[in-house]
C-alpha positions, 0 to 999 in steps of 0.5 A: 500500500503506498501514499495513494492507497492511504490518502484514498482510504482517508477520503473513503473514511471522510464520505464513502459515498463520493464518486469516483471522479471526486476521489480521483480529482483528490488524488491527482490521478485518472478515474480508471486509475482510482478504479482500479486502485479501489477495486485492488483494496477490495480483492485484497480486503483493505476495503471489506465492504459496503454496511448499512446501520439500519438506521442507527447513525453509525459511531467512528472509533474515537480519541480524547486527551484529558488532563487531570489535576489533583485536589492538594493533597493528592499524588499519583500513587493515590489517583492513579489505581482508581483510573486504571479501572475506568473503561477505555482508558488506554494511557496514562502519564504524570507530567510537569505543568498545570495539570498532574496528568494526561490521560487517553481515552478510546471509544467507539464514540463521543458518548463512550469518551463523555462517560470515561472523562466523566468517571474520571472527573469524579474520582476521588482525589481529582479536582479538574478535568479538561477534554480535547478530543482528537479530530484525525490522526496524522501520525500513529 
């Protein structure tokens, strides 16, 4: 898979149902040569398929960045047990600032991300939260 193939996934992930002309325009190439390219990650199954969510708007796989400060009287070692069992917590790191923590929160939408920044908001020994939800990835 080169440069195309992933700038072409990219777009599918953006709207799927963009015609080919429009994908081919994006990616400076011939409409045949998009075709072609689709159809290959399809055989190869890159692309998997065409769903329908029965009418359930379908929620994309989701990322937030949540700093975390302490009350006054808290450290790491005291907070830092309690998040681990928070569902969709999937980083954890002290850092210098403001802030005592960064945290990194999965989920397969904004409601799964609502409900870990939530949990972590009240527990005992945090006094703020603050949420940056991540809107695409470039790198990793």
């Amino acid at each position: 898979m080169d440069a195309k193939d992933k700038l072409l996934l990219t777009l599918l992930r953006r709207d799927a149902r963009q015609p080919v002309v429009a994908l081919a325009r994006e990616l400076n190439l011939s409409r045949s040569a998009t075709q072609d390219r689709l159809a290959r990650l399809q055989d190869t199954g890159v692309i998997g398929g065409f769903t329908v969510a029965d009418g359930v708007a379908a929620e994309r796989p989701q990322s937030a960045y949540v700093t975390v400060a302490f009350e006054p009287s808290q450290r790491c070692a005291n907070v830092v047990p309690k998040l681990k069992r928070i569902a969709g917590i999937s980083m954890i790191h002290s850092i210098t600032g403001p802030a005592d923590l960064i945290v990194r929160v999965d989920g397969q939408g904004v409601a799964d991300i609502e409900i870990a920044r939530a949990a972590i908001a009240a527990t005992p020994g945090v006094h703020a939260v603050s949420t940056a939800i991540v809107l695409e990835r470039w790198l990793g």
